[in-house]
N, C-alpha and C positions, 0 to 999 in steps of 0.2 A: 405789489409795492407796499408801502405802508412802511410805518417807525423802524427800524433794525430793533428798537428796544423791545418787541414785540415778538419777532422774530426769533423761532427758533435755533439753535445753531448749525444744523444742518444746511439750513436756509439762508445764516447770514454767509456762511462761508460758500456756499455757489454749488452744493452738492446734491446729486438729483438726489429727491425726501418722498414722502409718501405726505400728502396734505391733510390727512384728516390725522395725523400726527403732528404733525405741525403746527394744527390747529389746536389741536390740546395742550399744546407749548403754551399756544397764547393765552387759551384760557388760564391755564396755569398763572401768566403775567397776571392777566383781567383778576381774578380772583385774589391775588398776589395787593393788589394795589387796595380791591376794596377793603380786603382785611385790615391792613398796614399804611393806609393815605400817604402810600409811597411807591414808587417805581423798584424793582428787585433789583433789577439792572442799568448801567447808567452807560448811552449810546453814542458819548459823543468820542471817543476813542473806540474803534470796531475791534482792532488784536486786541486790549483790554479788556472788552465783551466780551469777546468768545472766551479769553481766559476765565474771563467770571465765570460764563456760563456752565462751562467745561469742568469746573474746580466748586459749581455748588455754591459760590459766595454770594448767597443772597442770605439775609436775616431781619427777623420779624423784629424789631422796636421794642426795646427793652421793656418802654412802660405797658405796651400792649401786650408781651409775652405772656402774662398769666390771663388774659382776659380771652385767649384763642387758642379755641378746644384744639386737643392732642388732633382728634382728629383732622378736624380743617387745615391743623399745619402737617399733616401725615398726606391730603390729598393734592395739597400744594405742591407739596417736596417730590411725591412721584408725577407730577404732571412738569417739573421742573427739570425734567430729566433728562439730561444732555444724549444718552443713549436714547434713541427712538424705537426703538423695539423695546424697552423697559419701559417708556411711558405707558401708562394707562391710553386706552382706545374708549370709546363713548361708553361702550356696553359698563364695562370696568368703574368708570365715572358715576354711571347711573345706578349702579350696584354698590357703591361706596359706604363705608359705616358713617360717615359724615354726615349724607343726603339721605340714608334710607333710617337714621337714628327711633323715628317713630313709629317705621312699619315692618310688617315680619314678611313678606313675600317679594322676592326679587323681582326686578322687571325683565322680562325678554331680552 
């Protein structure tokens, strides 16, 4: 259970998902919100949602656009990603040019 706003769309619409895809949906949301002190998606119409979701219409806050690195909105946007087999998986996440900007050796 928990928010539909959180909720990937595989999940909102009722179709079996794989959870640790699902889960990286959400992080997508979760990271989505700290960047942007906004929700991507707005839950209180569900067909609305999924069309959001579906159609990519989330967007980062004009006045914050230039202050959030290429990257962070490049790990967002594939963690945003209506197809789940095209999201990013944890490995993918953790390997990211976003999160590994400092260090040269990939993690496992």
């Amino acid at each position: 259970s928990g928010s539909a706003a959180y909720a990937a769309p595989e999940v909102v619409c009722g179709r079996p998902y794989d959870p640790k895809l699902a889960d990286a949906w959400s992080l997508g949301v979760i990271l989505f919100i700290m960047l942007n002190a906004k929700m991507p998606f707005d839950d209180s119409n569900l067909s609305k949602l999924l069309d959001d979701q579906r159609n990519k219409k989330f967007a980062f806050r004009r006045k914050l656009q230039d202050h959030i690195s290429a990257q962070a909105k490049a790990t967002v946007a594939v963690l945003l990603e209506p197809e789940p087999h095209a999201r990013w998986n944890l490995r993918e996440i953790l390997n990211c040019s976003w999160l590994r900007a400092d260090e040269e050796e990939p993690l496992a």
